[in-house]
C-alpha positions in Angstrom: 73.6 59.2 134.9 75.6 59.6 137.9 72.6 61.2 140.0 70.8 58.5 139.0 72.7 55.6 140.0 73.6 57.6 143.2 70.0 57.9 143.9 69.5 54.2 143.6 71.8 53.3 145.4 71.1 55.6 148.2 67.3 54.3 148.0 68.5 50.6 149.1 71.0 52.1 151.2 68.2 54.2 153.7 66.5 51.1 153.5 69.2 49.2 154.6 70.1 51.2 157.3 68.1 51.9 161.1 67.9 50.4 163.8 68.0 47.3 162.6 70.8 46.8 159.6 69.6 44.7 157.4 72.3 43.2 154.3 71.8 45.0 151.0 71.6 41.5 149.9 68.2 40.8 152.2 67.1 44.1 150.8 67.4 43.5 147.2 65.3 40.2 147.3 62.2 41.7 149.3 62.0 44.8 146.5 62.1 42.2 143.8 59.1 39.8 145.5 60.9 37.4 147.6 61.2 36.9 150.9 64.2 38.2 153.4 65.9 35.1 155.1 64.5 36.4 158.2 60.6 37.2 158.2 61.2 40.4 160.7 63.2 41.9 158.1 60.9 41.9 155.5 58.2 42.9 157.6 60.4 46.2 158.6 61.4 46.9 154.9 57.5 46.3 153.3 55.8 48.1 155.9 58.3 50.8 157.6 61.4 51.7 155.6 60.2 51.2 151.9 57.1 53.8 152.8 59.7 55.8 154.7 62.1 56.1 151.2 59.3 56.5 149.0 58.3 59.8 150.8 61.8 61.0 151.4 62.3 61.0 147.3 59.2 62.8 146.5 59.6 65.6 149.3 63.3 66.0 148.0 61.8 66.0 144.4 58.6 68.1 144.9 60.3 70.5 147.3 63.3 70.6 145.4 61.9 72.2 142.0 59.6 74.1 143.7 62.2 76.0 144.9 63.9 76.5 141.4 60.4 77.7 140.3 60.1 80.6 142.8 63.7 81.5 142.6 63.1 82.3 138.7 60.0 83.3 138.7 60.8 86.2 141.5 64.5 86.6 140.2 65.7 86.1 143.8 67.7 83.4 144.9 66.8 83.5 148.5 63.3 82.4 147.2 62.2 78.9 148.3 58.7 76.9 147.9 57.1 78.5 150.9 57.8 81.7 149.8 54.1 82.5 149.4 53.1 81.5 152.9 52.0 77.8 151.7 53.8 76.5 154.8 52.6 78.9 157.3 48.9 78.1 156.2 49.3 74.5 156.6 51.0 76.0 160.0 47.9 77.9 160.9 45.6 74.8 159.4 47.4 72.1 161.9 47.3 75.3 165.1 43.9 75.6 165.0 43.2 71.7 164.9 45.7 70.7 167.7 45.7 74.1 169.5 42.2 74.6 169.6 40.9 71.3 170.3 40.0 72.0 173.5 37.3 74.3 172.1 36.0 71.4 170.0 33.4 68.8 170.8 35.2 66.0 172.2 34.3 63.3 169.4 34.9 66.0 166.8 38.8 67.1 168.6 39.7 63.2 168.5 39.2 62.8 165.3 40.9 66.0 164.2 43.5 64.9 166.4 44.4 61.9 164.7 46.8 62.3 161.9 44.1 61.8 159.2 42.8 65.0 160.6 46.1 66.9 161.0 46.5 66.1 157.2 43.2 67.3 156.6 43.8 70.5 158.1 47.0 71.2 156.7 45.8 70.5 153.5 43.0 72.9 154.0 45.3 76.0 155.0 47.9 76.1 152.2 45.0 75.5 149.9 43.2 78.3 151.5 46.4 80.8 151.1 47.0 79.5 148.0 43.5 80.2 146.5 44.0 83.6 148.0 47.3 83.7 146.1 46.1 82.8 142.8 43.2 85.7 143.1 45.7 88.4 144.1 48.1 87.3 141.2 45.2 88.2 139.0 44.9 91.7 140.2 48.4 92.3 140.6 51.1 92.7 137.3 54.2 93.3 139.8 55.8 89.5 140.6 57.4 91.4 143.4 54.2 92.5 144.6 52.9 88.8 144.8 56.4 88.0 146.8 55.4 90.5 149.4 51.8 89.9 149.6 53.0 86.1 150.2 55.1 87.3 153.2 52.4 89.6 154.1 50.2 86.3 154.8 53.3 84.2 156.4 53.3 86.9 159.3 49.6 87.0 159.5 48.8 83.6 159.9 52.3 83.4 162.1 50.7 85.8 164.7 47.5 84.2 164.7 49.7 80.8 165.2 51.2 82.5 168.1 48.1 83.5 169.8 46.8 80.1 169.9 50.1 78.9 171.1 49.8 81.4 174.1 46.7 79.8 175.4 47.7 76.0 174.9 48.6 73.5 177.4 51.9 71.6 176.9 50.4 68.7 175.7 49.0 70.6 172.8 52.0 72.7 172.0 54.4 69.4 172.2 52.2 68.0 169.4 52.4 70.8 167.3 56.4 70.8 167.9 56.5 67.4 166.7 54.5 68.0 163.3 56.8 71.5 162.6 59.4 69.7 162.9 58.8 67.3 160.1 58.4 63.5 159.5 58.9 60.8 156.5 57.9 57.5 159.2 54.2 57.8 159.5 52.6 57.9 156.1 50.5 54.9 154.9 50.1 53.4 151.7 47.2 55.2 151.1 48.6 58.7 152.0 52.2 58.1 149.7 49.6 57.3 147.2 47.5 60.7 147.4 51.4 62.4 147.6 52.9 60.8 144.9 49.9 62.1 142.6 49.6 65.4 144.0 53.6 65.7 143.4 53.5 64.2 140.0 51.0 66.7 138.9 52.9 69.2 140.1 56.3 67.8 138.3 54.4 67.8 135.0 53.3 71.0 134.9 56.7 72.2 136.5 58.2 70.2 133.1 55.9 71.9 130.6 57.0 75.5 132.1 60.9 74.7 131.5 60.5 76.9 127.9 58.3 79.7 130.4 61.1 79.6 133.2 64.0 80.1 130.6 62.1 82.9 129.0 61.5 84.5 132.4 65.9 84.8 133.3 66.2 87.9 131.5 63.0 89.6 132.7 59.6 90.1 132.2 59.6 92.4 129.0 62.1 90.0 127.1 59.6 87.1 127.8 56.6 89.1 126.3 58.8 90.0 123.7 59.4 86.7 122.7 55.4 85.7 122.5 55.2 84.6 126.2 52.0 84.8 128.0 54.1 86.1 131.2 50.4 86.7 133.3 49.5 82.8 132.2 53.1 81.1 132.6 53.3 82.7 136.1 50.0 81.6 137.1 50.9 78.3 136.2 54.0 78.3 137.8 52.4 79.6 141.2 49.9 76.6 141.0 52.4 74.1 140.2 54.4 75.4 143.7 51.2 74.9 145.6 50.5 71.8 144.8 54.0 70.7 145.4 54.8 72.6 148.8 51.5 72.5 150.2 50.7 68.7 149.4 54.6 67.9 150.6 53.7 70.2 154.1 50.4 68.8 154.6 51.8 64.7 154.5 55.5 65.5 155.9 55.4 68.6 158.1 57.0 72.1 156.7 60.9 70.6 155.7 63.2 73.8 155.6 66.4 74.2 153.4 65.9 71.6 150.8 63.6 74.2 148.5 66.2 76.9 148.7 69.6 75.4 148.6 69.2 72.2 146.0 68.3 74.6 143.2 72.0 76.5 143.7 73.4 73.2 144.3 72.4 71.9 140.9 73.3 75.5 139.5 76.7 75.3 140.8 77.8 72.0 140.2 76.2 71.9 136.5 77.5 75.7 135.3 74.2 77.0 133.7 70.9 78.4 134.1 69.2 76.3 131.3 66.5 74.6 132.7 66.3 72.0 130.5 68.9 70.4 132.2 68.2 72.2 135.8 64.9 71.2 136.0 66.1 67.3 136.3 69.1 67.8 138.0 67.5 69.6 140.6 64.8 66.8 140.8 67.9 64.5 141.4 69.5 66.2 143.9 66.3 66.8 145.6 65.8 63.0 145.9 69.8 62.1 147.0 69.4 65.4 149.8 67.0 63.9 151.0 67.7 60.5 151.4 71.1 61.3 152.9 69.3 63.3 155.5 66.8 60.6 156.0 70.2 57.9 156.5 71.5 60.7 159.6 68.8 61.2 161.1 67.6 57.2 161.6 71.3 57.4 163.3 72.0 53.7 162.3 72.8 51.0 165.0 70.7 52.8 167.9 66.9 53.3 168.5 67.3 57.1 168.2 65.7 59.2 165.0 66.5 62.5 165.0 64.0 65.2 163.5 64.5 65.8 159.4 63.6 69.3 159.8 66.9 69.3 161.9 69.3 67.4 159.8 68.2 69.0 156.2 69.9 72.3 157.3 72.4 70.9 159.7 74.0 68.9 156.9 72.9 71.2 153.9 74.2 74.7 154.8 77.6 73.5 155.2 77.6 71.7 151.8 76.4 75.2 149.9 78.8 77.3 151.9 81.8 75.0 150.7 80.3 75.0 147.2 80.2 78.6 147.7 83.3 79.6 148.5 85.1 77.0 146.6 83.5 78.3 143.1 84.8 81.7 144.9 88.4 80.7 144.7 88.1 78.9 141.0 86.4 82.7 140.2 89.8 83.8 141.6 
């Protein structure tokens, strides 16, 4: 109940906050279908800063349990969504789009250019890695096996990234900067639609593989000896990470941190490894991470925004090392 509370009121609180600081008050009355006292400020909270909170919950949501999936499913706890190269296809997707445009026709490079078409392309390669994924999980029994195949295709599709990057002007290698390092301001309506569904999927399935994930703690031959179907529930589990990373990569640029850290957070502050009540506590944290992130990097009061990429780990590494090393000395 707390988390969700805090999560509401850090959802009118982002939008409150920017350049601009707009009363709660003035906030309140434009979510509920009246009008701000001043039309500017409803304006900036319908069309900039509502969008803008919408997508910061569902990448600390998606992003978030994804990371709690691979980090059972692979029994490692330095596991995180893009664990199976998800981000560096979208990487390699978005390279050869802005990189290479200069190869391209010139009314086909504008279009790719634009950030329908960066979209596009990202959504393309972690699809692409993630179809290869899904065929080697078939062939492979070893979950370890899949972790390093996964890496395998992170470095390949990094070096490839690099070559391009080699032969690109500065133009082109500022643009790709810009989308690595992550954005929540410049979705439309349209595109937070398409991401909400692609996330909710992704959340439902995450939700019917809570009994599968608790199964999977104590390894793969106590699963199957409780009736799971460990090659199915893995599968499923895979596909419910790619939908969530690669649809959350391709809309809001590859976010580090949040996937790996918010599932010890939850684990640390709530004492267990059910997932029953993991599963929504992560989804919780996900959605407050983020938003606080979102709230320091607008830097309130001044025109500046700072990159989200940036502030996720900035902010969260110190929180988990104090969590850390406090639950250390309680230990002691």
């Amino acid at each position: 109940m707390v988390l969700i509370i805090g999560t509401a009121l850090l959802f009118v609180l982002n939008i409150s906050l920017g350049s601009v600081s707009i009363p709660v008050k003035e906030v309140f009355q434009s979510l509920t279908g009246g009008n701000a006292s001043k039309e500017s400020w409803h304006y900036i909270i319908i069309n900039y800063r509502l969008p803008k909170a919408i997508t910061a919950v569902l990448v600390g949501m998606g992003l978030s349990v994804s990371g709690l999936l691979m980090q059972t499913l692979f029994r490692n706890p330095l596991a995180g969504p893009y664990v199976l190269g998800l981000s560096s296809g979208a990487s390699l997707g978005v390279a050869f789009v802005i990189l290479g445009s200069a190869f391209l026709p010139a009314f086909l490079a504008s279009f790719l250019v634009s950030s329908f078409g960066i979209i596009l392309a990202s959504c393309f390669g972690s699809t692409f890695v993630l179809l290869a994924i899904l065929v080697v999980s078939q062939k492979l029994r070893d979950t370890m096996a899949i972790l390093i195949v996964g890496l395998m295709f992170s470095s390949f599709t990094s070096a490839i990234v690099g070559v391009l990057t080699y032969f690109s002007t500065a133009e082109q290698l500022q643009k790709f900067t810009f989308w690595s390092l992550g954005n929540l301001g410049n979705l439309s309506w349209q595109s937070i639609i398409i991401l909400a569904i692609c996330v909710f999927i992704g959340l439902i399935l995450s939700l019917f593989s809570i009994k599968s994930l608790n199964a999977m703690l104590l390894g793969e031959n106590y699963a199957k000896s409780l009736g799971l179907n460990y090659n199915k529930a893995r599968l499923i589990i895979i596909f419910a990470t790619g939908i969530l990373a690669g649809s959350i990569t391709a809309f809001a640029g590859p976010i580090a941190f949040v996937g790996l850290a918010v599932p010890h957070i939850s684990k640390l502050v709530f004492q267990t490894s059910n997932h029953n009540i993991l599963f929504w506590a992560t989804l919780l944290f996900g959605a407050v991470i983020m938003l606080i992130c979102d709230i320091f990097s607008q830097i309130p009061g001044t025109d500046i925004t700072l990159p989200i990429n940036a502030i996720t780990s900035i902010i969260g590494a110190p929180v988990v090392i104090w969590l850390l090393v406090g639950k250390r000395k309680m230990m002691a």
